[in-house]
C-alpha positions, -999 to 999 in steps of 0.1 A, spaced: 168 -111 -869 142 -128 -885 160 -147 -907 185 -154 -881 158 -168 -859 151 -193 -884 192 -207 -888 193 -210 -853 164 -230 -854 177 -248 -887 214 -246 -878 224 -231 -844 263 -233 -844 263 -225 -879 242 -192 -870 262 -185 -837 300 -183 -856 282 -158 -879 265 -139 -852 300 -135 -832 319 -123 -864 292 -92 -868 316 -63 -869 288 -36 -854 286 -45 -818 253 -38 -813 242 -57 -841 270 -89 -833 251 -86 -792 216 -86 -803 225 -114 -830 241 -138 -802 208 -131 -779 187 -139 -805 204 -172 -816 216 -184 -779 180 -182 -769 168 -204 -793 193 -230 -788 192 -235 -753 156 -243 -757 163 -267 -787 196 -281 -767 208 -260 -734 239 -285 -727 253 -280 -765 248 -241 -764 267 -241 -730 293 -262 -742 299 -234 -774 302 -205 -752 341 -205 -744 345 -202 -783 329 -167 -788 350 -135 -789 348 -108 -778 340 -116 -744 308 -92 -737 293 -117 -767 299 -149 -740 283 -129 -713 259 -122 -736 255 -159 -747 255 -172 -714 230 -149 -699 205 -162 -728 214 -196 -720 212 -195 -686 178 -198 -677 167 -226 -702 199 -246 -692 188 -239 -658 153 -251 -662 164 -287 -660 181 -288 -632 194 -256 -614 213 -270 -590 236 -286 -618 229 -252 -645 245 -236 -607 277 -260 -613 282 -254 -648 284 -217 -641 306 -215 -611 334 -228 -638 330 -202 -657 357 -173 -661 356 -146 -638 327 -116 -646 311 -148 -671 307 -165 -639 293 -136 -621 270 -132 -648 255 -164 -655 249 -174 -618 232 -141 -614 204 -150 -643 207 -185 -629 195 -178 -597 169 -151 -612 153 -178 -628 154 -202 -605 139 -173 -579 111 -170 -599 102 -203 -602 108 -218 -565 125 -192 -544 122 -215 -510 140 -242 -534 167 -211 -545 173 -198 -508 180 -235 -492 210 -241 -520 225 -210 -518 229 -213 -477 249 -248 -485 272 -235 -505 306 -218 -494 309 -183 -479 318 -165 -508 290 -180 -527 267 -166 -505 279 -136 -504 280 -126 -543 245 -144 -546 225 -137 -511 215 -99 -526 200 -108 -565 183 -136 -540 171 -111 -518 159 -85 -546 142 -111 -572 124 -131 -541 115 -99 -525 101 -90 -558 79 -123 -558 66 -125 -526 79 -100 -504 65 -113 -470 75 -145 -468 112 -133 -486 116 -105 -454 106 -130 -431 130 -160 -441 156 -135 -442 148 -122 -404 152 -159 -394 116 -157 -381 96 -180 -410 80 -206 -397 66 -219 -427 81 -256 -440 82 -247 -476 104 -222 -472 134 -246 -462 159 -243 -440 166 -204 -422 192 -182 -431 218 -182 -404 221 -146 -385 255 -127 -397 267 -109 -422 253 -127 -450 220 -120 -433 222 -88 -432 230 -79 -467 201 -99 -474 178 -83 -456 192 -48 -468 189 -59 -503 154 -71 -499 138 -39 -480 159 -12 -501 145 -36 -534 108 -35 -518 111 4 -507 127 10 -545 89 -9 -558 68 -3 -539 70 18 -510 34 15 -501 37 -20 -491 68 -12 -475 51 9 -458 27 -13 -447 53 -41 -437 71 -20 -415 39 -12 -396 33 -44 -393 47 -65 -361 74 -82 -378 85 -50 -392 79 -28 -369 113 -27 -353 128 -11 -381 101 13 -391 121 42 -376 151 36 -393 136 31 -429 109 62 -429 134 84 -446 138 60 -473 98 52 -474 90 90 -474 112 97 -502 110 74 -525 74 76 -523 76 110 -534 97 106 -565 63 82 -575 33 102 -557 41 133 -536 4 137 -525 1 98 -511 35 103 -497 27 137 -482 -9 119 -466 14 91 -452 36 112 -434 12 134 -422 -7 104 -406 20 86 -387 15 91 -352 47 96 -333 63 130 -337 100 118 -347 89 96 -372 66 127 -387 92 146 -392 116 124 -403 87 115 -432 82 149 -439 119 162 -442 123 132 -472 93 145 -487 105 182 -488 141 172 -493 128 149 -524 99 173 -537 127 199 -537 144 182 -567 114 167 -590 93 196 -587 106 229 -560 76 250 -574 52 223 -564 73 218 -526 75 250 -522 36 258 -520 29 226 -505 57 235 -475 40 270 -469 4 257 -464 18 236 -434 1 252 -408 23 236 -378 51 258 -369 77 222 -363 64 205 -394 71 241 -412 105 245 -403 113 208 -403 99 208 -439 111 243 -454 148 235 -436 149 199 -460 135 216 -486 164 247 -486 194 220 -483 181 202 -515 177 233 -531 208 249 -524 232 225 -546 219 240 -576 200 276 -572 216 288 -532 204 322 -545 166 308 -544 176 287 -510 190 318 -488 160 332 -495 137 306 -487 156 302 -457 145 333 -441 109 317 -435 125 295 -411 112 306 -376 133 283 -355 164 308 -350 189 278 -350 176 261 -382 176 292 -400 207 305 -396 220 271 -406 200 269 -436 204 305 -444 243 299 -438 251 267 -459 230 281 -490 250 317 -486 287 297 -487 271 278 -521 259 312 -537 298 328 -530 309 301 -548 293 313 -581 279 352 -575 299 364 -546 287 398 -547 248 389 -549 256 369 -523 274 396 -502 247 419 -505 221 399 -498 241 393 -461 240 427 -458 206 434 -465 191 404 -448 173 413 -411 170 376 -409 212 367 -404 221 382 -368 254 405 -364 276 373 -358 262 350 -384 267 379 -408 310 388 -399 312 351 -400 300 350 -436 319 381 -448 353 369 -438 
């Protein structure tokens, strides 16, 4: 790689038609990365020009993703044109890093070209938008995409629609996915607050797969009772499958009898995919009669898949199923 750094500097085509004839592909890939990102810094419009000439065609996808964003740099608006005439997934490809780079440079400048261009445009472009702006600055990328930005650098607003919508799914799910603490924190705050309710689930859990404790503290602290438990069900149900040793302690020192069951009823279904034996019987520490015959019930029809007889004489046994839970089970 070194040496080949130094053709492409010296001789870029010449490096390039030897890079694409590699026959390892791994080796052929990282070659044509290495030499296409020289040359588009040396000359972006020459490297662009060579790309239809490669074979296979992962190596121009290749090429024209390590073009891209140098081509781009002087003038994305035109780098935007050059790659809509690309070939089909080339195309996709290249806008996508495109409009990456230009995102991270000037997202206000990104966001009012893509809502001039045609329909489909905006649609195969409006999420990567949403994710690498949210990524940036994720206030001012959740509020332009709400339609509620007020601020003149940020362009012209995003019309409500569909188009919208995906990008303000894309942007949330990419902020919740980063950092769920500040999405957190933007959902409690007025702008977000509408659709705190409907995103604590996706808070809660994600939170957990990062920090179980801070996520647990969170969802212990939010004031309204349906969003608690919703926050703590995510938490069990996620806790469950990092660490179920670890949830399982943590869900028997909840003192409150709702937060308990809601806790110990997400923490048996996430359990029960891969050890129902282990589920059933956490189940039975359910004190809500309803919950627990529904947990106990959908983690006793995993375990007959595998173990049918543990399973039939732990029915048996159990006090916890009642008479008719129990015939139903048997059958």
């Amino acid at each position: 790689m070194d040496a080949l750094a130094i053709w492409a500097n010296a001789k870029p085509s010449e490096a390039a038609r030897w890079a694409g004839n590699l026959g390892s592909p791994s080796l052929r890939d990282s070659a044509i990365r290495t030499v296409y990102a020289i040359w588009a810094k040396k000359d972006s419009t020459a490297a662009a020009q060579s790309i239809s000439s490669l074979r296979p065609a992962s190596a121009r996808g290749i090429a024209s993703a390590a073009t891209a964003p140098p081509h781009a740099g002087k003038n994305f608006a035109s780098a935007m044109l050059w790659a809509r005439a690309l070939p089909g997934p080339l195309r996709e490809k290249t806008l996508d890093a495109i409009l990456g780079e230009w995102t991270r440079r000037d997202p206000a400048g990104a966001a009012s070209w893509l809502i001039t261009q045609p329909g489909d445009v905006q649609w195969a472009l409006i999420a990567k938008l949403a994710a690498d702006w949210v990524r940036k600055d994720p206030s001012a990328a959740l509020s332009w995409g709400l339609g509620q930005s007020t601020e003149i650098s940020l362009g012209s607003k995003l019309a409500i629609g569909p188009i919208q919508r995906k990008f303000f799914e894309a942007a949330l799910g990419t902020l919740i996915g980063n950092d769920p603490q500040g999405a957190a924190n933007w959902l409690a705050s007025p702008t977000g607050q509408p659709f705190f309710s409907s995103r604590i689930s996706s808070v809660a859990g994600r939170w957990t797969s990062m920090d179980p404790q801070e996520a647990v503290n969170w969802s212990l602290s939010l004031p309204k009772e349906s969003d608690r438990n919703s926050a703590i069900s995510a938490v069990a149900g996620t806790w469950a499958r990092t660490d179920p040793e670890a949830a399982g302690q943590w869900v028997r020192s909840l003192n409150n009898p709702s937060l308990h069951d809601t806790a110990l009823n997400a923490y048996c279904g996430s359990l029960a995919p891969y050890d129902a034996a282990s589920a059933a019987q956490w189940a039975v520490e359910i004190t809500s009669p309803n919950l627990r015959n529904g947990a106990m019930e959908s983690a006793i029809n995993r375990w007959m898949q595998y173990d049918p007889a543990a399973a039939r004489q732990f029915i048996l046994s159990t006090p916890a199923l009642n008479q008719a839970s129990k015939e139903r089970l048997l059958r």
